[in-house]
C-alpha positions in Angstrom: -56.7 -102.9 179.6 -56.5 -99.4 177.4 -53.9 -98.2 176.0 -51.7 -95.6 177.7 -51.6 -93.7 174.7 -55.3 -93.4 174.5 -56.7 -90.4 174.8 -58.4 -88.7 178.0 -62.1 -88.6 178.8 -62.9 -88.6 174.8 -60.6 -86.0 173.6 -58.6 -86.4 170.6 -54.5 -86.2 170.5 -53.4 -83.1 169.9 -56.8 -81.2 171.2 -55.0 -79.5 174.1 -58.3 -80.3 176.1 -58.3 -77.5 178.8 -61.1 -78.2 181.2 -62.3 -75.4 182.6 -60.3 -72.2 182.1 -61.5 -69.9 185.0 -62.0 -66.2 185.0 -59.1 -64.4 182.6 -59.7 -61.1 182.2 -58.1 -58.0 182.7 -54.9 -57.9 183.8 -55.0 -61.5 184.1 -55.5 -62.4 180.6 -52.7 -59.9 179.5 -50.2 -61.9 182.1 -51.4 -65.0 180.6 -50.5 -63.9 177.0 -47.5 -62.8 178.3 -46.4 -66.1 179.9 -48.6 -68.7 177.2 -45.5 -68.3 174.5 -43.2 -70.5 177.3 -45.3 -73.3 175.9 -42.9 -73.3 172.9 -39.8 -75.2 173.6 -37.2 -72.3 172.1 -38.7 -69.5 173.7 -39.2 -71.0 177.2 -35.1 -72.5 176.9 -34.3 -69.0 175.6 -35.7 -67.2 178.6 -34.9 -69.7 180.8 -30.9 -68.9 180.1 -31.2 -65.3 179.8 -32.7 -65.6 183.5 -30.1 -68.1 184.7 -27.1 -65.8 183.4 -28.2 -62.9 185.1 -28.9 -64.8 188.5 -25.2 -66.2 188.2 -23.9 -63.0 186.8 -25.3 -61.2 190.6 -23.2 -63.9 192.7 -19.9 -62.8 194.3 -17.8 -64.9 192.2 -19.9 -64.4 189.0 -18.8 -66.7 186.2 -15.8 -67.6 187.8 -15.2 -71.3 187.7 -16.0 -72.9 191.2 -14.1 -75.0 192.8 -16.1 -78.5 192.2 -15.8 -78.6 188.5 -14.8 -81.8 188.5 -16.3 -83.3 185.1 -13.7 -80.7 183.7 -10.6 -82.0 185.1 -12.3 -85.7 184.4 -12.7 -84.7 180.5 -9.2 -83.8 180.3 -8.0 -87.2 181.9 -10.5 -88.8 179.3 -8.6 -86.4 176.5 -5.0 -87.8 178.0 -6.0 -91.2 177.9 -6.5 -91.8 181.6 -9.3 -92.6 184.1 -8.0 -90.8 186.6 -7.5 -87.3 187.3 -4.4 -85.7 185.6 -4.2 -82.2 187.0 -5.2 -81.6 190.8 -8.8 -79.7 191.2 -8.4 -76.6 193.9 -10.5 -78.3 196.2 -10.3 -81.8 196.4 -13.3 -82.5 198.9 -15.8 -85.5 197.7 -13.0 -87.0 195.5 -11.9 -90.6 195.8 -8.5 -91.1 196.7 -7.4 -94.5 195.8 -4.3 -96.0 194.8 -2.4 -92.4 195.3 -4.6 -91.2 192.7 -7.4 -89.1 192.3 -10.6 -90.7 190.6 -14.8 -89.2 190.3 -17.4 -91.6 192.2 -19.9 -89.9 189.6 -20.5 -91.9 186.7 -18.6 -90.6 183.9 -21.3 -89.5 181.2 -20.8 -85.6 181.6 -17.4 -85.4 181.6 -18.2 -87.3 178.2 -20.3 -84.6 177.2 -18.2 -81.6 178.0 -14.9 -83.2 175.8 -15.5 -80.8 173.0 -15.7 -77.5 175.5 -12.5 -79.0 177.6 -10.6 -79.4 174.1 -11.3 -76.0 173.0 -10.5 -74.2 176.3 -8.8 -76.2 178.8 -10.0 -77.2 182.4 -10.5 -73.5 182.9 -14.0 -73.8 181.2 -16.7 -72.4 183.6 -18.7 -74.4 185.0 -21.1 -71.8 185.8 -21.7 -70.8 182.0 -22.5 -74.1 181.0 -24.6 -75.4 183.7 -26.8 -73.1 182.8 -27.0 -73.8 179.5 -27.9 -77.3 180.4 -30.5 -75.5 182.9 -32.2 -74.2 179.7 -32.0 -77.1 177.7 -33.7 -79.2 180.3 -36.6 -75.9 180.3 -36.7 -76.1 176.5 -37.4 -80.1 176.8 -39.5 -79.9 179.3 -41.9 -77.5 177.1 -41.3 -80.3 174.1 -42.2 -83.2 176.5 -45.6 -81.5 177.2 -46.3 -80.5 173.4 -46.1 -84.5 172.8 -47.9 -85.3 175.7 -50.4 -83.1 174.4 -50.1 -84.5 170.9 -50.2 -88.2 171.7 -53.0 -87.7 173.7 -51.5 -89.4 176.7 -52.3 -85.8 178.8 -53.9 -83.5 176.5 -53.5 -79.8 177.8 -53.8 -76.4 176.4 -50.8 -74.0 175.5 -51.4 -72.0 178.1 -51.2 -74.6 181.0 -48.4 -76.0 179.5 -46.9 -72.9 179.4 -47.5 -72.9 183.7 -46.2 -75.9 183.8 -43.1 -74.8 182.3 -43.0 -71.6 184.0 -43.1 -73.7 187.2 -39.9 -76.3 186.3 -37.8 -73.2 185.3 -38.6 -70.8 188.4 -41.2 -73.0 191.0 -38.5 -75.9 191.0 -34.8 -76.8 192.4 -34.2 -76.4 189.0 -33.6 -72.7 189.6 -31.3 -73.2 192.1 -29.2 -75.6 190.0 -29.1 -73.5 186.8 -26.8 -70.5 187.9 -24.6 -72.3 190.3 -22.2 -75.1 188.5 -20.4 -77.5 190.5 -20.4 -81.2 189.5 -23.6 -81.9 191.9 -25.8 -79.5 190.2 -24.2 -80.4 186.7 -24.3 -83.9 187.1 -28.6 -83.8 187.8 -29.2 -81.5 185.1 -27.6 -83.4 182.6 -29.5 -86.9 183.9 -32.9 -84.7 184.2 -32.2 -83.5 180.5 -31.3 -86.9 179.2 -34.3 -88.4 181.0 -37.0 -85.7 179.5 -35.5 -86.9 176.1 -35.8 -90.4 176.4 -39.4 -89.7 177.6 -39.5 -87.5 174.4 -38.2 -89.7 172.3 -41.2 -92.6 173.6 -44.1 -90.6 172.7 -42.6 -89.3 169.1 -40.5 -91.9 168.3 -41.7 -94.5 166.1 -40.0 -98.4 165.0 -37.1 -100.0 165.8 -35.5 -96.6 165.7 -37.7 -94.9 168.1 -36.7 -97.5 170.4 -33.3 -97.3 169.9 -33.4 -93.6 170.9 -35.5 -94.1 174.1 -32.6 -97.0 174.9 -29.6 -94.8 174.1 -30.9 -91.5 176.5 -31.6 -94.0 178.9 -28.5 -95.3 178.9 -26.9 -91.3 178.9 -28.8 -90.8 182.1 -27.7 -94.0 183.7 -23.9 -93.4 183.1 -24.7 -89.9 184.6 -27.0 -90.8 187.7 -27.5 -94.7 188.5 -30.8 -94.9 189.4 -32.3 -93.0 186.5 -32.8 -95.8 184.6 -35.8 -96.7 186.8 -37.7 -93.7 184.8 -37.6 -96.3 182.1 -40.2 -98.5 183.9 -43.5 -96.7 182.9 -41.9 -95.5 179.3 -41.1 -99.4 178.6 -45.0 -100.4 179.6 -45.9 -97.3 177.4 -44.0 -98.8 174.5 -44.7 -102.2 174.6 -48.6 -101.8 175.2 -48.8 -98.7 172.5 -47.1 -101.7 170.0 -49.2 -104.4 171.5 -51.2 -105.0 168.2 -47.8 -105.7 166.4 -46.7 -109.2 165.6 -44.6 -111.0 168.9 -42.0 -111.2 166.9 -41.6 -107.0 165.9 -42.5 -106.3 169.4 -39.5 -108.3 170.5 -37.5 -107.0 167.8 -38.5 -103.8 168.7 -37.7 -104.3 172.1 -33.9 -105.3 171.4 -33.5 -102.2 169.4 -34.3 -100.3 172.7 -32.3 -102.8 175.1 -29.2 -102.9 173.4 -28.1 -99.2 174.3 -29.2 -100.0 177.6 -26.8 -102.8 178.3 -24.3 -101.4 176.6 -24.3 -98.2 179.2 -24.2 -100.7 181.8 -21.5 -102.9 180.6 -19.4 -99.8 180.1 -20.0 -98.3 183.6 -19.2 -102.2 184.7 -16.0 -101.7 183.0 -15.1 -98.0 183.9 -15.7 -99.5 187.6 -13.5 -102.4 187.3 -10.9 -100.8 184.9 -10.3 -97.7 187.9 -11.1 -100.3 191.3 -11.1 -104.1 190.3 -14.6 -104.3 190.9 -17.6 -103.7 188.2 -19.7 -102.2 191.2 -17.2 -100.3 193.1 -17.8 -96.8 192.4 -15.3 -95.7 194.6 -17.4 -94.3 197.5 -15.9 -96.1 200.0 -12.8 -94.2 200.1 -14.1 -90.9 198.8 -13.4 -87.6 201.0 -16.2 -87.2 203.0 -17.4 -83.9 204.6 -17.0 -83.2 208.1 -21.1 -82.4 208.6 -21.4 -86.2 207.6 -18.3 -88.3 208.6 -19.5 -89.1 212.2 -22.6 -91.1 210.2 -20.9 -92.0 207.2 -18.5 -94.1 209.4 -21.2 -95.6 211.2 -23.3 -96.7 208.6 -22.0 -96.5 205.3 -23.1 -94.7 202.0 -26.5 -96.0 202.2 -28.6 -97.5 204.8 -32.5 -97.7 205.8 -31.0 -95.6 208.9 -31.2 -92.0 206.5 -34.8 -92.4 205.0 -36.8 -90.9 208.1 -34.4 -88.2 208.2 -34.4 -88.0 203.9 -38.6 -88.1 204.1 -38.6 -85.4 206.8 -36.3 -82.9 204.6 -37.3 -84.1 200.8 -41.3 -84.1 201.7 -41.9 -82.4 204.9 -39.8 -79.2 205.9 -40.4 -76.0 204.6 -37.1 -73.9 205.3 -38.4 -70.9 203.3 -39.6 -68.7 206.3 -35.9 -69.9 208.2 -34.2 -66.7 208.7 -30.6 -66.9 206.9 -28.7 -67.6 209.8 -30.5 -71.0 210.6 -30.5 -72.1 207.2 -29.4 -75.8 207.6 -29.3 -76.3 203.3 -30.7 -79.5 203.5 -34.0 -79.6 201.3 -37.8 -78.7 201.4 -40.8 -80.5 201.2 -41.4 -80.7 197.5 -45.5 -80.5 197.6 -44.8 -77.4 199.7 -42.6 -75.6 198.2 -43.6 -77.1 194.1 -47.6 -77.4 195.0 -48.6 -77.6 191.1 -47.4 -81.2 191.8 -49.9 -81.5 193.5 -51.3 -82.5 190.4 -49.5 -85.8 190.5 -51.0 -87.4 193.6 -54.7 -86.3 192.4 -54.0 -87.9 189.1 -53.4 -91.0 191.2 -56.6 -90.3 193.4 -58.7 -89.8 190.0 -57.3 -92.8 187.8 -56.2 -95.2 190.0 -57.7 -98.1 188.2 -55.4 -97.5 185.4 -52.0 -99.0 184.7 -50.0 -96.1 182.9 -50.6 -94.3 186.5 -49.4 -97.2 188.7 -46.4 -98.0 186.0 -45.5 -93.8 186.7 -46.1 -94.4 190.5 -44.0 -97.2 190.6 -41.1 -95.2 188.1 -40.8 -93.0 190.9 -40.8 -95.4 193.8 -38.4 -96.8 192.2 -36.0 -93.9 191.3 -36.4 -92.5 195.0 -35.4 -96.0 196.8 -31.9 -95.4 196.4 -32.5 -91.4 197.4 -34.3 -92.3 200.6 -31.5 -94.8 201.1 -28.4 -92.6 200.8 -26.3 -90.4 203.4 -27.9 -86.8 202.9 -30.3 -85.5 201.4 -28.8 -83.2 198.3 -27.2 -80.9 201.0 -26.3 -78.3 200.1 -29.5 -76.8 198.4 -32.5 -75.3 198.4 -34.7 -77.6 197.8 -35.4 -81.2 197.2 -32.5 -81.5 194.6 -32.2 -85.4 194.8 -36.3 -85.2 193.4 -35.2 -84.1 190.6 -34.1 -87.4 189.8 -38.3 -88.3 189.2 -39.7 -85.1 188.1 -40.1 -86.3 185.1 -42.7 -89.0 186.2 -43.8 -86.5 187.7 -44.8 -84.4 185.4 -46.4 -86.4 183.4 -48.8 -87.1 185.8 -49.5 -83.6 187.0 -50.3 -83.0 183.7 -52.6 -85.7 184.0 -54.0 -84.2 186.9 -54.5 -80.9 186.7 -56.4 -80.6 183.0 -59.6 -80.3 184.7 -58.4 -77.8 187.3 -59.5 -74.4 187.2 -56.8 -72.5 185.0 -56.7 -69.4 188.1 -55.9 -72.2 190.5 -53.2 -73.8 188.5 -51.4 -70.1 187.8 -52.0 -69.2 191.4 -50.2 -72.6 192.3 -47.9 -71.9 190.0 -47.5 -68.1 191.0 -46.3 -70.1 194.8 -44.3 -72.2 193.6 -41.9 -69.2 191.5 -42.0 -66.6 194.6 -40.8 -69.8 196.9 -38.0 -70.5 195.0 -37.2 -66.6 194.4 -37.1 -66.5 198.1 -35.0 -69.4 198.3 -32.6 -68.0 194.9 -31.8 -65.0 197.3 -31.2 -66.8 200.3 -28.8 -68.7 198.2 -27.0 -65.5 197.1 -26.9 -64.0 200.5 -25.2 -66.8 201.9 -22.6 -68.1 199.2 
């Protein structure tokens, strides 16, 4: 068995192997100069924001808090020493009432994370402003995740495919439609995606006890932020432990604790933050929490989750393709994410290529793993544009598309790349039109 941090067909870490490039001249090669500095992880996160302000700034409400900014009003229970809500949001729809009090069924991390902000300026802070920040953050990581692929050798590719690739998660993805929005949906997936990129990160740089520790501890941010995250630590732990195989049992295991103890540690607080607010340590709360009218009718027949919502899930996270819907028959409930993303395609032939090797089944099962509980669940990340519940394994994902596409011709990756943007531009006007 090789290791997963080997490098690819013979090239060296750090060699940004390219395959073969394509024709790039002309006007071509000019827009490709113009787009290859996104490989850099400041310059992509940079554009990234100025791009998300000015799509929020064009919305009717502009940067005017919205009405779901929940991890606000959460924070400022946190900086009152309570669980549950203090001051009453204007809109109390998705909230758990319990008790005759108000309480969050999301996991707790990002009010955690916005403390300092609600300190500073109250529960008036807007959410739009900051989501977007986060929005550029996850761009800027996502740039820094493919430098270290590239470095470790695990998916060597050029600057100027990363820089597609980039291009692609801040404009071809849901990620677009997140960004300039707010609400504690759209903040709440950011955060996990971010937190996921930099445990991921954090894997292929890291190095010792303390590079475990650091893959542990983002794990454990993203899984008091969105549950089933932690399953992206499935391929990163088999990446670990076989990179370290030719250490002594006894550092690997040490090793091994360093990484674990964050982990358990999230869960035993989110045990606690459970029991503390509902008596139970896995009662989230969603049993009582305000459902909308659109679901109710299902929701009272069977539950939060139930093998009863995956055809329907499939058929609007994989299948659909609700760009060409005119406005009026939007029903906001998805998009096939090979059709409306297709540099992800890159993913599946990465599987069709390499199938004999573990690092690809340990990514492929990552994401069957992560998505079980999405195809499980009531909805399917309505409202959106997009798959936004996806989001939850792009960065699996990633990894292997850039894995799969270093051999591709560079004119097919932009032009895949070039789909994926004017889908989601379609689909960021839409969205403006209609809220």
């Amino acid at each position: 068995m090789g290791s997963p941090g080997r490098t690819i067909e013979g090239a060296r870490p750090g060699a940004s192997a390219e395959g073969w490039r394509g024709p790039t001249r002309g006007a071509g090669a000019r827009l490709l100069g113009l787009i290859t500095p996104l490989a850099r992880p400041l310059t992509a996160g940079l554009f990234a924001l100025v791009v998300y302000l000015i799509r929020a700034g064009l919305a009717r409400t502009g940067f005017e808090q919205t009405d779901y900014a929940y991890f606000n009003y959460l924070a400022d229970a946190f900086l009152h020493g309570q669980l549950h809500l203090r001051l009453p949001p204007r809109n109390e729809g998705d909230l758990v009432f319990y008790a005759d009090r108000l309480y969050l069924y999301w996991p707790p991390f990002p009010a955690v994370v916005l403390l300092p902000l609600v300190a500073l300026f109250g529960v008036g802070v807007t959410d739009i402003a900051y989501t977007a920040v986060f929005g550029a953050l996850c761009v800027a990581l996502t740039a820094w995740l493919l430098a270290a692929l590239d470095e470790s050798g695990v998916a060597p590719l050029a600057a100027e495919r990363r820089a597609l690739l980039v291009l692609t998660v801040a404009f071809g993805s849901v990620v677009l439609i997140l960004a300039p929005v707010g609400t504690v949906w759209f903040t709440a997936q950011l955060i996990g995606f971010g937190c996921v990129l930099l445990a991921t990160i954090a894997a292929l740089r890291g190095r010792g006890p303390w590079g475990y520790f650091l893959v542990g501890l983002a794990l454990a941010c993203a899984l008091t932020t969105r549950m089933s995250l932690l399953f992206n630590g499935v391929w990163l732990a088999y990446y670990l432990l076989r990179r370290d195989w030719g250490l002594l049992a006894g550092a690997r295991a040490w090793r091994a604790a360093w990484g674990l103890a964050p982990v358990l540690a999230g869960i035993g607080a989110l045990a606690w933050y459970n029991w503390a607010r509902f008596g139970s340590p896995a009662e989230t709360g969603l049993d009582w929490h305000a459902v909308n009218p659109f679901f109710r009718e299902e929701f009272e027949r069977y539950g939060v989750f139930n093998l009863h919502y995956l055809g329907t899930n499939l058929r609007h996270q994989f299948w659909s393709y609700p760009v060409l819907a005119p406005l009026e028959e939007q029903k906001w409930l998805g998009g096939g994410l090979f059709w409306m993303t297709p540099l992800l395609l890159g993913a599946p032939w990465a599987l069709w290529r390499r199938w004999r090797e573990p690092l690809i089944w340990t990514l492929v099962l990552s994401c069957l793993l992560v998505y079980i509980p999405i195809g499980l669940l009531m909805g399917t990340g309505w409202v959106t544009f997009g798959p936004r519940y996806l989001l939850d394994l792009m960065v699996p994902l990633l990894v292997l598309t850039a894995i799969g596409i270093r051999r591709w011709p560079l004119a097919l990756i932009a032009a895949l790349a070039a789909i994926s943007c004017l889908t989601y531009g379609i689909g960021s006007r839409l969205w403006l039109l209609a809220f």
